[in-house]
Residue frames as qw, qx, qy, qz and C-alpha x, y, z in Angstrom:
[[0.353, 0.841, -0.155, -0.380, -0.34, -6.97, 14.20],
 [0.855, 0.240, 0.147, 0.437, 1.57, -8.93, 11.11],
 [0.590, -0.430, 0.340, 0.592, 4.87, -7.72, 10.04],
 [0.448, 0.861, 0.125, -0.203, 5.48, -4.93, 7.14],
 [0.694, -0.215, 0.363, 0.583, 7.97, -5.25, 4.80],
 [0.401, 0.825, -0.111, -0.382, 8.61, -2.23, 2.83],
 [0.815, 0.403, 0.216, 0.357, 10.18, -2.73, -0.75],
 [0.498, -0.410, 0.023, 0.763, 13.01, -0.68, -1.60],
 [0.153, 0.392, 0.581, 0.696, 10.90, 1.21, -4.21],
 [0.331, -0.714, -0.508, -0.350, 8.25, 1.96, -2.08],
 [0.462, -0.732, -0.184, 0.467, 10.54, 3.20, 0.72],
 [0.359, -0.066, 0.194, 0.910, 12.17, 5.62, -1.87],
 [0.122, -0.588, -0.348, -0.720, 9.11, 7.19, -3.11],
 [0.416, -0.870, -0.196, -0.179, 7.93, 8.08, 0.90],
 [0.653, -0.327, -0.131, 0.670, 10.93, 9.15, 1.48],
 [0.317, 0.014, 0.241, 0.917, 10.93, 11.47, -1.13],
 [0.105, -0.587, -0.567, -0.568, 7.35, 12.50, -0.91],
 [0.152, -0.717, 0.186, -0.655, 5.88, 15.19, 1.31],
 [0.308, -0.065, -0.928, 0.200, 5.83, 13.69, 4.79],
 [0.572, 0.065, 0.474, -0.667, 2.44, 14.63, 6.02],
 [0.814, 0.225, -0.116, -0.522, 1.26, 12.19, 3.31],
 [0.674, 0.114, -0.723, 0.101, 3.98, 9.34, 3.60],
 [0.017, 0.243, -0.734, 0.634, 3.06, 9.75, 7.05],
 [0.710, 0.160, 0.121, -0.675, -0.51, 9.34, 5.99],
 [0.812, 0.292, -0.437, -0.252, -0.18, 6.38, 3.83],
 [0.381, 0.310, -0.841, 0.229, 2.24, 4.57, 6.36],
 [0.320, -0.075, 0.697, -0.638, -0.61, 5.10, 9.24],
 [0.826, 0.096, 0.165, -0.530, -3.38, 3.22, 7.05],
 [0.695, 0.117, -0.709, -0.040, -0.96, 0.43, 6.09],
 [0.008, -0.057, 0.854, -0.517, -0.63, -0.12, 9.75],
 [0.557, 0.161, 0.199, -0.790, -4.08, 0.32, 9.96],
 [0.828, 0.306, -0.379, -0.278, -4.62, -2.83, 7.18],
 [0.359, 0.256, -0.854, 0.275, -2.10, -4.75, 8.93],
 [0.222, -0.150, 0.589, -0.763, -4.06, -4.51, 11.95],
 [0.552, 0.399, 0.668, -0.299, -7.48, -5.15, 10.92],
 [0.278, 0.180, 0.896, 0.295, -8.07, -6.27, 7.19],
 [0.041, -0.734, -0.677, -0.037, -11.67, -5.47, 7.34],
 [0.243, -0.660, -0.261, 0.661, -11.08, -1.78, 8.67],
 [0.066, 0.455, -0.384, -0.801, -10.54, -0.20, 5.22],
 [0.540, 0.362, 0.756, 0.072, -13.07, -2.47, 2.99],
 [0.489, 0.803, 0.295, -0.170, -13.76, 0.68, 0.70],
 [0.205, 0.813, -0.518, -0.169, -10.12, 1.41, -0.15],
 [0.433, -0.487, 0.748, 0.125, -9.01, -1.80, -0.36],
 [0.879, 0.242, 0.147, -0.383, -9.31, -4.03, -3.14],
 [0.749, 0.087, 0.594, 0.281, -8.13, -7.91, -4.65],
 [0.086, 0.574, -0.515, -0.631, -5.93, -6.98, -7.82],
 [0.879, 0.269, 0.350, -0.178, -7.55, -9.43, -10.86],
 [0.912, 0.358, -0.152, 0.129, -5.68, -11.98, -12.32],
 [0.343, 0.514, -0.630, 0.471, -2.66, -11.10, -9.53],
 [0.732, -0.194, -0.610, 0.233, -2.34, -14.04, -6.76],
 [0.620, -0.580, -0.465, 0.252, -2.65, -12.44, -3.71],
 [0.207, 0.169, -0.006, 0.964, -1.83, -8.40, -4.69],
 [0.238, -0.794, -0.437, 0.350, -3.97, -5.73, -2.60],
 [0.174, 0.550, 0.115, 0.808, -4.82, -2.17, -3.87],
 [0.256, -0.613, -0.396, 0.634, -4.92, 1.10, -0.86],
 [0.289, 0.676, 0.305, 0.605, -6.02, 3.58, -2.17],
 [0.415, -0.480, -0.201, 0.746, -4.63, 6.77, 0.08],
 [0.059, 0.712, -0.044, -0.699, -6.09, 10.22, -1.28],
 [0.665, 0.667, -0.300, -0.155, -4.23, 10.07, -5.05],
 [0.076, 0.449, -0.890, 0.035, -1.69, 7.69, -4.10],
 [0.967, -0.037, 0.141, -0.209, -2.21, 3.74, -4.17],
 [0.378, -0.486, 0.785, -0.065, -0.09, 1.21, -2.38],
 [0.833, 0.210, -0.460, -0.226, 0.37, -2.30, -4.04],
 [0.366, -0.635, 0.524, -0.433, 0.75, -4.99, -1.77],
 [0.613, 0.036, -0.725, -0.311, 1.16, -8.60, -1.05],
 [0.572, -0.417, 0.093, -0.700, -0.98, -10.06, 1.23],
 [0.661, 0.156, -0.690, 0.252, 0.95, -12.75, 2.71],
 [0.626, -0.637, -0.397, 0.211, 1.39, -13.85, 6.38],
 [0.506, -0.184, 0.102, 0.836, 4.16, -10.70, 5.73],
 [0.419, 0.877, 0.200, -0.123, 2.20, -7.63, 4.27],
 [0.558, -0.078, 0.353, 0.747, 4.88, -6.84, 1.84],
 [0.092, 0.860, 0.039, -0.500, 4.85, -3.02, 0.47],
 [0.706, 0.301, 0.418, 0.486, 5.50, -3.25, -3.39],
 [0.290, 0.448, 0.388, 0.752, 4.64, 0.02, -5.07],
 [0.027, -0.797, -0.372, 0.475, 3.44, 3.53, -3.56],
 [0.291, 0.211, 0.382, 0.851, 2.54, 5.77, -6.77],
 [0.218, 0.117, -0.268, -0.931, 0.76, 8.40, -8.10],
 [0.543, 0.220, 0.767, -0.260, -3.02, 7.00, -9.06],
 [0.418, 0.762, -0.321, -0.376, -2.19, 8.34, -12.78],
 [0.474, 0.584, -0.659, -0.035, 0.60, 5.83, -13.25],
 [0.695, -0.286, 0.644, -0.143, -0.09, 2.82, -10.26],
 [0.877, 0.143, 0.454, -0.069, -0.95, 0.00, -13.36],
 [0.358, 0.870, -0.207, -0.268, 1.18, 1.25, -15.86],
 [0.617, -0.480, 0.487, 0.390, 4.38, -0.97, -16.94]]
C-alpha cells in the first residue's frame, strides 16, 4: 500500500463532516491506494492537470495527486469540487 498524505484542507472538511461519510470516503482512498484499478468507474485523470485524480464518493469528490505519495488535496461537495 503507498503512503497518504492528507492536505490540511481536506483533513478539515472530514473532520467536520458527518463521520459515517468521512469514514466512507477515507475507506475508498485506501481502497485506491491499494489497488488503482479497483475503482475504474469513480476514478478519473483531471484534463489539462499533470497528474490530478478525481473519486467520486456518493456527492463528495476527492482531488488527488497521484504521485509515488497519493496526496489528498480537496474533499468537497460535487456542486463546488472545480470551482475557484
Amino acid at each position: 500500500m503507498r503512503e497518504i498524505a492528507y492536505s490540511r484542507t481536506a483533513l478539515k472538511v472530514l473532520t467536520r463532516m458527518p463521520r459515517n461519510w468521512a469514514e466512507r470516503i477515507r475507506d475508498k482512498i485506501r481502497l485506491y491506494a491499494d489497488n488503482p484499478t479497483a475503482l475504474a468507474n469513480n476514478v478519473k485523470r483531471l484534463k489539462d492537470q499533470d497528474g490530478l485524480v478525481r473519486l467520486r464518493v456518493g456527492d463528495w469528490r476527492v482531488v488527488m495527486r497521484d504521485e509515488s505519495v497519493l496526496q489528498v488535496l480537496y474533499v468537497t461537495s460535487r456542486g463546488s469540487t472545480y470551482r475557484e
